[in-house]
C-alpha positions as CSV (number, residue, x, y, z in Angstrom):
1,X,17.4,-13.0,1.3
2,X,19.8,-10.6,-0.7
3,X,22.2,-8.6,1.5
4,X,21.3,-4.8,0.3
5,X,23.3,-1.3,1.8
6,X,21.4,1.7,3.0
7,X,20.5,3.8,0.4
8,X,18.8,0.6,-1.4
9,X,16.9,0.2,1.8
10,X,15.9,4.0,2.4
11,X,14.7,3.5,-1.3
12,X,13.0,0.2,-1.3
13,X,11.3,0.2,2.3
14,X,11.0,3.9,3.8
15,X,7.5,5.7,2.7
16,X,5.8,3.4,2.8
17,X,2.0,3.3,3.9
18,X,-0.5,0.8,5.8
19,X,-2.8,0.7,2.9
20,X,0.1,0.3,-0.1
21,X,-1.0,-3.6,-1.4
22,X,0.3,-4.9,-4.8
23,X,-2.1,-5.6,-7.7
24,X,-4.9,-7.6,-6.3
25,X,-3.7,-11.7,-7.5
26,X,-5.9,-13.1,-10.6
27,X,-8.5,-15.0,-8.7
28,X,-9.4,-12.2,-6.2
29,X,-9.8,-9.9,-9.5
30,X,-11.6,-12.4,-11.0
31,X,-14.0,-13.2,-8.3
32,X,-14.8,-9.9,-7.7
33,X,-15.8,-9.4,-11.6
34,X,-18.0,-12.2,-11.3
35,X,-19.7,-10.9,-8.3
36,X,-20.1,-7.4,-9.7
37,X,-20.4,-8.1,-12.9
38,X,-17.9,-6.1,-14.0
39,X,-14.2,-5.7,-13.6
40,X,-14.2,-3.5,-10.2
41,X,-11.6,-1.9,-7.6
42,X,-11.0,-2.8,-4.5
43,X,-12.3,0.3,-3.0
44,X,-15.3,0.1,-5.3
45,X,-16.3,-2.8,-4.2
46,X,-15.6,-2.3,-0.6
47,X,-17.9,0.6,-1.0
48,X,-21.0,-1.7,-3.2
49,X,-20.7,-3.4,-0.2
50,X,-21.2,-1.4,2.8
51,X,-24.1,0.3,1.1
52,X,-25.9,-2.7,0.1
53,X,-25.6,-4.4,3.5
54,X,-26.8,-1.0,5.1
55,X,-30.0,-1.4,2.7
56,X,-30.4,-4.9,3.2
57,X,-28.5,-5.7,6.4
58,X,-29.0,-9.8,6.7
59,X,-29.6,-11.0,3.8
60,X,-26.9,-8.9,1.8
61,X,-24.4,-10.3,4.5
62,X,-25.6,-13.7,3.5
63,X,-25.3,-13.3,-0.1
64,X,-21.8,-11.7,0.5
65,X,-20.4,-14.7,2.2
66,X,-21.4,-17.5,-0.5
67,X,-20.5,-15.4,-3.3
68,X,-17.4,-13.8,-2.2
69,X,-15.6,-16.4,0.4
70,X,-18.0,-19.8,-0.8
71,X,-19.9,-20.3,2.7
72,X,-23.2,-20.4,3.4
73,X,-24.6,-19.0,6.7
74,X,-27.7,-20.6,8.0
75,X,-27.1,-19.0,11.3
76,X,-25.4,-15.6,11.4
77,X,-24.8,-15.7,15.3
78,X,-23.3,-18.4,16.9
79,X,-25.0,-19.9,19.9
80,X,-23.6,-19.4,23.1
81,X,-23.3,-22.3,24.2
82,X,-21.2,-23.3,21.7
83,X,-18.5,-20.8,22.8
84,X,-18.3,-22.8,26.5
85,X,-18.8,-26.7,24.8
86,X,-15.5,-25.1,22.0
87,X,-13.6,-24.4,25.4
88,X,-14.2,-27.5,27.1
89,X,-13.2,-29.4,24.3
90,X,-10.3,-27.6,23.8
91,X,-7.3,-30.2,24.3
92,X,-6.2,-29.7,27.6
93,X,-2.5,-28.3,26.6
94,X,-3.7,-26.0,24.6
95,X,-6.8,-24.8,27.0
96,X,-3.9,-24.4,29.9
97,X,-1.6,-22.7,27.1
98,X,-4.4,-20.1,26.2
99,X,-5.3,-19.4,30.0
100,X,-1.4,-18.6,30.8
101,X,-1.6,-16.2,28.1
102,X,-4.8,-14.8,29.1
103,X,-3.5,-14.4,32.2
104,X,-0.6,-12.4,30.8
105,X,-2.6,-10.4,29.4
106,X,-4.9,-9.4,31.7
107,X,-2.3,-8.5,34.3
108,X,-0.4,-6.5,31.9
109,X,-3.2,-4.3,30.5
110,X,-4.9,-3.9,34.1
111,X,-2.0,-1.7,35.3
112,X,-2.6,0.8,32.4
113,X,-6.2,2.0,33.2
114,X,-6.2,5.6,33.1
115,X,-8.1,7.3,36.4
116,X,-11.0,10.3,36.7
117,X,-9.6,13.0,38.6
118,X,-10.8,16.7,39.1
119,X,-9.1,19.3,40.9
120,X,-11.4,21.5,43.0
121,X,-9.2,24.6,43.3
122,X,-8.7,24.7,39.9
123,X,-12.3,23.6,39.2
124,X,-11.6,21.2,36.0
125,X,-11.7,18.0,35.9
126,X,-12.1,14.4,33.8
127,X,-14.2,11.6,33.7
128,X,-12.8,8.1,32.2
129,X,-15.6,6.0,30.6
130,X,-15.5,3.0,28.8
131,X,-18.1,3.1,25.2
132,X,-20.9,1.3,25.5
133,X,-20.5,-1.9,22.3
134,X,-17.1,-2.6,20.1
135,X,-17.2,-5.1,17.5
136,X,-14.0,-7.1,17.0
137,X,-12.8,-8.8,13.7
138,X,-10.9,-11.5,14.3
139,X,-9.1,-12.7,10.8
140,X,-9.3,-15.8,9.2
141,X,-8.3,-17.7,5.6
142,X,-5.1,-18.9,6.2
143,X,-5.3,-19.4,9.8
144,X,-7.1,-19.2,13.0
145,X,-5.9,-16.8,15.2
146,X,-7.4,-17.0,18.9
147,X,-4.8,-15.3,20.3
148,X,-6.4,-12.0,18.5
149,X,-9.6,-12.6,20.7
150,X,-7.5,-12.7,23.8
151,X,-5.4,-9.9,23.2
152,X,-8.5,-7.2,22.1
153,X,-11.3,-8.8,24.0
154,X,-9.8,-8.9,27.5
155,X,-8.0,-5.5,27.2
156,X,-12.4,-4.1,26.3
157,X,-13.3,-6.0,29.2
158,X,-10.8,-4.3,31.5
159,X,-11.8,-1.3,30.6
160,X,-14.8,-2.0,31.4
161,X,-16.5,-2.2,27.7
162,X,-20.6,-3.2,28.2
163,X,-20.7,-5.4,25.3
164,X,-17.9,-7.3,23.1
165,X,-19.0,-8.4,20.1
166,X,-17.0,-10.3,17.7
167,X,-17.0,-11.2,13.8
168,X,-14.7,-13.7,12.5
169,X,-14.7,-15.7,8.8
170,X,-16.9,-19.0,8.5
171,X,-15.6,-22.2,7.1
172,X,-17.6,-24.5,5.7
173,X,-18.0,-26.2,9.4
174,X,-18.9,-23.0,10.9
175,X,-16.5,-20.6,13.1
176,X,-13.6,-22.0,14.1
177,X,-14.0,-24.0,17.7
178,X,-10.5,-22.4,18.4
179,X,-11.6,-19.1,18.4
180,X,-14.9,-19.8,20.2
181,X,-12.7,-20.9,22.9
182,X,-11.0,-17.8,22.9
183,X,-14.2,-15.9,23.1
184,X,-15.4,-17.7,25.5
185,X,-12.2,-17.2,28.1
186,X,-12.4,-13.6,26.8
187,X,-15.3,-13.0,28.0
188,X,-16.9,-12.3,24.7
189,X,-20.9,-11.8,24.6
190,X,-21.7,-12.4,20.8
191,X,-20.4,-14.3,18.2
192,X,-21.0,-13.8,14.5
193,X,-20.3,-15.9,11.6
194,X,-19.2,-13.4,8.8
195,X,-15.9,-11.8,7.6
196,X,-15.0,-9.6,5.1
197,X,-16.1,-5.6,4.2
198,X,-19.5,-7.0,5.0
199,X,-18.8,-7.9,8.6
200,X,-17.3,-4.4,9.2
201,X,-20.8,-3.3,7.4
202,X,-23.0,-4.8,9.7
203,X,-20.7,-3.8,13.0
204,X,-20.7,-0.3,11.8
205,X,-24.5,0.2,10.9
206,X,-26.1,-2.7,12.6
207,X,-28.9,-5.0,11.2
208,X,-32.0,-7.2,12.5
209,X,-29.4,-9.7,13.7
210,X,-26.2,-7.5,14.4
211,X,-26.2,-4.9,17.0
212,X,-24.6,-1.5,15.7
213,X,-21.0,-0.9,18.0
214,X,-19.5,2.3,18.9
215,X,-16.2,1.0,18.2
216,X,-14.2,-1.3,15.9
217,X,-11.1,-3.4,16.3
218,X,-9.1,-6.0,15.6
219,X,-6.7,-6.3,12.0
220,X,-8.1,-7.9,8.3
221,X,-7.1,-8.1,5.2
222,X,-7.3,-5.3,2.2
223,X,-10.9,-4.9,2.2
224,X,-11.7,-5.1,5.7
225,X,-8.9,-2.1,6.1
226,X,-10.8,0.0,3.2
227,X,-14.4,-0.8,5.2
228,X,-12.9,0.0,8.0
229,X,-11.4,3.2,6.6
230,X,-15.1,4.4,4.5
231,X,-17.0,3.7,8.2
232,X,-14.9,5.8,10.3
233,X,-17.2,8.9,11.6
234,X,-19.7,6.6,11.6
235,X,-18.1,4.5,14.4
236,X,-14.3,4.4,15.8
237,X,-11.4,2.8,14.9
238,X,-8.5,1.5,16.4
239,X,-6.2,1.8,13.3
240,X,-5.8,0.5,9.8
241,X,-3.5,-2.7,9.8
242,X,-1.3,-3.1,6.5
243,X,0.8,-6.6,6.7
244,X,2.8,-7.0,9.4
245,X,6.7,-6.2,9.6
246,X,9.6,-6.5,12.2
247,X,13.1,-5.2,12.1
248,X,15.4,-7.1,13.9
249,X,18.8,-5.5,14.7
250,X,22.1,-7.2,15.7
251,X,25.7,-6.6,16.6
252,X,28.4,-8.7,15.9
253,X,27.6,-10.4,19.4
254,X,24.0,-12.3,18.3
255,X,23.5,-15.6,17.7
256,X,23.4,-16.2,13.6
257,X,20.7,-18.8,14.3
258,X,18.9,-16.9,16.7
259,X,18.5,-14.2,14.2
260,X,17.5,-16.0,11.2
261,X,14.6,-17.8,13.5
262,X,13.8,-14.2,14.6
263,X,13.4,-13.3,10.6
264,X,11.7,-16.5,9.5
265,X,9.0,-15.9,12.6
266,X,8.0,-13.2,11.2
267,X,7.8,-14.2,7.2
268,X,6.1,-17.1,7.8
269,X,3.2,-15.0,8.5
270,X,2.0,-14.0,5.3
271,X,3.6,-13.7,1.6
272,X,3.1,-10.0,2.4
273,X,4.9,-10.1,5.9
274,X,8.2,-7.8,5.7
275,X,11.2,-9.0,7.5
276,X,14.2,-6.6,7.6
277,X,18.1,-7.8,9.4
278,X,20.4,-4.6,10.1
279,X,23.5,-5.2,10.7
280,X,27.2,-3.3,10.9
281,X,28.9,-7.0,11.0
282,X,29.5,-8.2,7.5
283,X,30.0,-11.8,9.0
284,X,26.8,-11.4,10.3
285,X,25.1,-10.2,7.5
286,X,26.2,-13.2,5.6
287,X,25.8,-15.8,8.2
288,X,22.1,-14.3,8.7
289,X,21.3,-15.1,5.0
290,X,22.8,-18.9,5.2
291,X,21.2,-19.2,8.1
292,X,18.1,-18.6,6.4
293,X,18.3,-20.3,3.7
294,X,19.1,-23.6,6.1
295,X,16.0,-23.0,8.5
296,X,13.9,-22.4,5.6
297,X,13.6,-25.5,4.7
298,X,12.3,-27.2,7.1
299,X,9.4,-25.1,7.9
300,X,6.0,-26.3,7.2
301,X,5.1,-22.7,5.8
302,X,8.6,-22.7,3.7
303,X,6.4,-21.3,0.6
304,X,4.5,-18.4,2.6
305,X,8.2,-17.6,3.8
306,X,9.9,-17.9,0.9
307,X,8.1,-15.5,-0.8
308,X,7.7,-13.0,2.0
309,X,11.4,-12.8,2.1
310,X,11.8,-12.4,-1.2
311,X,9.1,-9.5,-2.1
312,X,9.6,-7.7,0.9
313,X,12.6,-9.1,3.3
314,X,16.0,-8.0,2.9
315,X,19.9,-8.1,5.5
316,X,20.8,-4.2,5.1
317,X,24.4,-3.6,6.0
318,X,25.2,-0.6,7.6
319,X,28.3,1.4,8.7
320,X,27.3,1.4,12.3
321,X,24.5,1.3,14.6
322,X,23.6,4.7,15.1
323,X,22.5,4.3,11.1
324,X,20.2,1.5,12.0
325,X,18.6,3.5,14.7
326,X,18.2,6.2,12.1
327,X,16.9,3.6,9.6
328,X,14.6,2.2,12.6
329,X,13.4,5.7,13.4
330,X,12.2,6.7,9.9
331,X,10.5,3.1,9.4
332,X,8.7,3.1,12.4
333,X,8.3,-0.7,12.3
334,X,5.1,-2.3,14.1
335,X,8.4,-5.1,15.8
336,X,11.5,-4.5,16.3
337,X,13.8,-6.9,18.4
338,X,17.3,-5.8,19.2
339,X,19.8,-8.8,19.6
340,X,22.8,-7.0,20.7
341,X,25.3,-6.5,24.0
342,X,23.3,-3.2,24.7
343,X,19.9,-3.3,24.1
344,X,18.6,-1.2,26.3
345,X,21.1,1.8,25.3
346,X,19.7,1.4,21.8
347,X,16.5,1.0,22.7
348,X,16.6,4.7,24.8
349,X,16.9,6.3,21.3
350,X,13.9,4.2,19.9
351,X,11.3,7.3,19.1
352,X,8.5,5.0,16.6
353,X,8.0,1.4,16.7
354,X,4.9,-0.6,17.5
355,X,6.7,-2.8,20.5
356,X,10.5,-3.2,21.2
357,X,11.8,-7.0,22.1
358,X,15.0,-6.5,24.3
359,X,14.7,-10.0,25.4
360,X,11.9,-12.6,24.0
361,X,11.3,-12.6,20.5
362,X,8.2,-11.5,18.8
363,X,6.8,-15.0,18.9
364,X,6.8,-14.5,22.8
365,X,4.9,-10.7,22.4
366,X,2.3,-12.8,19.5
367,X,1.0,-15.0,22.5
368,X,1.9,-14.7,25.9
369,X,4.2,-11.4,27.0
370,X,1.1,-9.6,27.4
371,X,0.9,-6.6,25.7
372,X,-1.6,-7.1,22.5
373,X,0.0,-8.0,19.7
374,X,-2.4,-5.6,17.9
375,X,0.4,-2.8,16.4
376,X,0.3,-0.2,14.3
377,X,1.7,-1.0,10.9
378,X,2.9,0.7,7.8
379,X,4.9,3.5,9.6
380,X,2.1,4.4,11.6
381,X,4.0,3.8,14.8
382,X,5.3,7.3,14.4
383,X,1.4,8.7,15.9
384,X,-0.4,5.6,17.0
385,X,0.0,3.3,19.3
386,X,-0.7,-0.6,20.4
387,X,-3.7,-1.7,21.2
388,X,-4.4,-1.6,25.0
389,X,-7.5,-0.4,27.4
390,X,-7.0,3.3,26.5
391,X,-8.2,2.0,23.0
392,X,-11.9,1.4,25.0
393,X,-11.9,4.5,26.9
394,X,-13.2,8.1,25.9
395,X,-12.8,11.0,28.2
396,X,-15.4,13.7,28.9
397,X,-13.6,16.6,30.7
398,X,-15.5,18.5,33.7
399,X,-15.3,22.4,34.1
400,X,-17.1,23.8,37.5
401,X,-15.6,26.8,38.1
402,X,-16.6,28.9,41.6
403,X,-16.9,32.4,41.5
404,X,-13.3,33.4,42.6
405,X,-11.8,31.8,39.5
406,X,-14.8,33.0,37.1
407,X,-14.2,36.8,38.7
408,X,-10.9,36.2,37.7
409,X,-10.5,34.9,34.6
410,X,-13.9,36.8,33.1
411,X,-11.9,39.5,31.7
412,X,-9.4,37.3,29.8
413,X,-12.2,34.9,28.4
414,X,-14.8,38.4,27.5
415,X,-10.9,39.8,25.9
416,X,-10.9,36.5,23.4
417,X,-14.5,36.4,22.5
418,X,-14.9,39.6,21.3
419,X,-10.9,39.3,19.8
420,X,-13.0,35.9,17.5
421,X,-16.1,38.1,17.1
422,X,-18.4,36.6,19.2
423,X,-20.0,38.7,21.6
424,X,-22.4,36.6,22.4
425,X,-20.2,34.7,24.4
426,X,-18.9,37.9,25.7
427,X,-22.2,38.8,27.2
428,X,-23.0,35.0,28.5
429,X,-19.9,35.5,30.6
430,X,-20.7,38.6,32.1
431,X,-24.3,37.3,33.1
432,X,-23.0,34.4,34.2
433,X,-20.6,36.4,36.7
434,X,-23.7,38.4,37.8
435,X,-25.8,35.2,38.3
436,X,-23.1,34.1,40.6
437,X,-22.7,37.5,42.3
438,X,-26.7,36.9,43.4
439,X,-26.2,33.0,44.7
């Protein structure tokens, strides 16, 4: 990592935007050509795709998976059964270490379900309902990630979601037994073997095999993003997920070791994972970046890391720390861990991030703290927020008004009608007023 000062910074990493992704690497390009026949965009394929699996539901999905990932599909959805034999099988560490989380997790997001309420002097109300089907992605290539189920699943089930469906990437062997595990201690109804633009295809529109969602979640890589953008309106979405990024910020007080593991946590992710270090402490700065460079190797993911840190990672030294908290404000990471004497103090003048770490790392909030680890990314922390049950939720407000507020409030509501031209309205008020005047 290369110690940079604050104007490199605002210059290098503020602006930035979920969807901003590099030129796509040779054999993705080249793949894509080959599929399409000719050289192609991202976005154009993403949209080739949707539309042809909307024609042909099934069997485009099929013909998606072995040419684009290699995989064929025999079966699209996975028995269920196999979702309870992947849990018992599940080595029994792990099994217990994936029910503490769930746990977690369940407690946490249980205390944040929103209530109905209607006020009968006032004569408005709400009504808190869950929708009816979301489809989650759940990512795979690189790695497996049940701790994705877990953290979207049980937060739909809470609120009360009627069916959970989820789509994850197929290996050659199938779907990862880890993540039916997870679906199954989720509570998950359906499985489905597919991944990519084509997944979101079939969530979005439905098919003979896939049931259409209201709904859906869960992060992906570029193309599921785009499919996830071109489908919105057609079904929700909780947010497009660029790669994912902490800021950790220290005083002169933090552990130099702590703070490089804290950094290397995070770029071991992905080789587009962003890891930024602010510091005012020069010491630290430099002890940061040897501390690095010792951890680093002897990580198993070293390469991933590596080159994370070095496309996107940088130690910004500042003057103080009321210039990282401006720096934090205006990137609006999706983590942001604060190793420093007052945490808390900083942390009060925190307006956009995704989830702030005052004590327990970001490994802790990736698997058992128990909010989801699903964050908004890309600066989008400055009008969205994490994953949780309000994601499930739509409200339908309630108006029953009795005649002593409609006889007087009539002659403000007929005053704006006819101020916005529409007399119509103007006139159902007044008949409504007389209807009541005869009940």
């Amino acid at each position: 990592m290369r110690i940079i000062g604050l104007e490199e910074a605002q210059r290098r990493f503020l602006g930035r935007n979920p969807l901003d992704m590099p030129p796509l690497p040779p054999n993705v390009a080249q793949r894509l050509e080959e599929v399409f026949g000719r050289g192609i965009s991202p976005l154009e394929a993403v949209r080739l795709i949707l539309a042809e699996v909307r024609e042909r539901g099934d069997e485009a999905i099929a013909g998606f998976s072995q040419k684009l990932d290699g995989v064929e599909v025999p079966l699209l959805e996975v028995p269920p059964d196999q979702m309870r034999a992947a849990l018992d099988g599940t080595p029994p560490a792990l099994a217990t270490a994936m029910r503490l989380a769930a746990d977690r997790i369940q407690a946490f997001h249980e205390r944040g379900h929103p209530e109905d309420f209607f006020d009968p002097h006032e004569g408005v109300g709400r009504r808190v309902m869950p929708v009816d089907r979301v489809g989650i992605y759940v990512p795979g290539g690189r790695a497996a990630y049940p701790s994705t189920v877990l953290m979207t699943a049980i937060p739909a089930r809470i609120a009360g979601v009627g069916e959970v469906v989820v789509s994850t990437p197929p290996q050659a062997g199938g779907v990862v037994p880890l993540v039916l595990a997870a679906c199954a201690l989720a509570g998950v109804d359906r499985v489905f073997a597919m991944g990519g633009a084509q997944a979101i295809a079939a969530l979005a529109y439905g098919t003979a095999s896939v049931p259409a969602v209201d709904k859906v979640c869960g992060p992906g890589n570029l193309f599921v993003m785009l499919a996830k953008r071109e489908v919105f309106g057609q079904v929700d979405i909780d947010g497009l997920y660029g790669p994912t990024e902490t800021v950790v910020v220290a005083d002169g007080t933090a552990d130099t070791a702590l703070c490089a593991a804290e950094i290397l946590a995070q770029a071991e992710h992905d080789p587009m994972a962003s890891a930024l270090f602010l510091t005012p402490s020069s010491a630290m700065a430099e002890g940061v970046v040897q501390k690095v460079e010792a951890q680093l190797e002897g990580l198993e993911r070293r390469d991933i890391a590596r080159q994370s840190l070095e496309g996107r990672g940088a130690v910004i030294k500042l003057d103080d720390l009321s210039q990282a908290l401006e720096f934090v404000n205006a990137y609006a990471p999706e983590h942001l861990t604060l190793l420093m004497a007052d945490a808390e103090g900083f942390a009060t003048g925190v307006r956009h991030a995704g989830c702030i770490f005052l004590r327990g790392g970001e490994a802790f909030g990736d698997y058992v703290a128990g909010p989801s680890h699903v964050l908004p990314t890309g600066g989008s922390a400055r009008f969205s927020s994490p994953l949780g049950v309000e994601s499930f939720l739509k409200v339908t407000s309630v108006v029953a008004l009795d005649s002593n507020i409609m006889e007087t409030t009539a002659a403000a509501a007929e005053e704006l009608a006819r101020a916005e031209g529409f007399t119509a309205h103007a006139a159902a008020i007044q008949k409504m007023l007389r209807s009541k005047g005869r009940s």
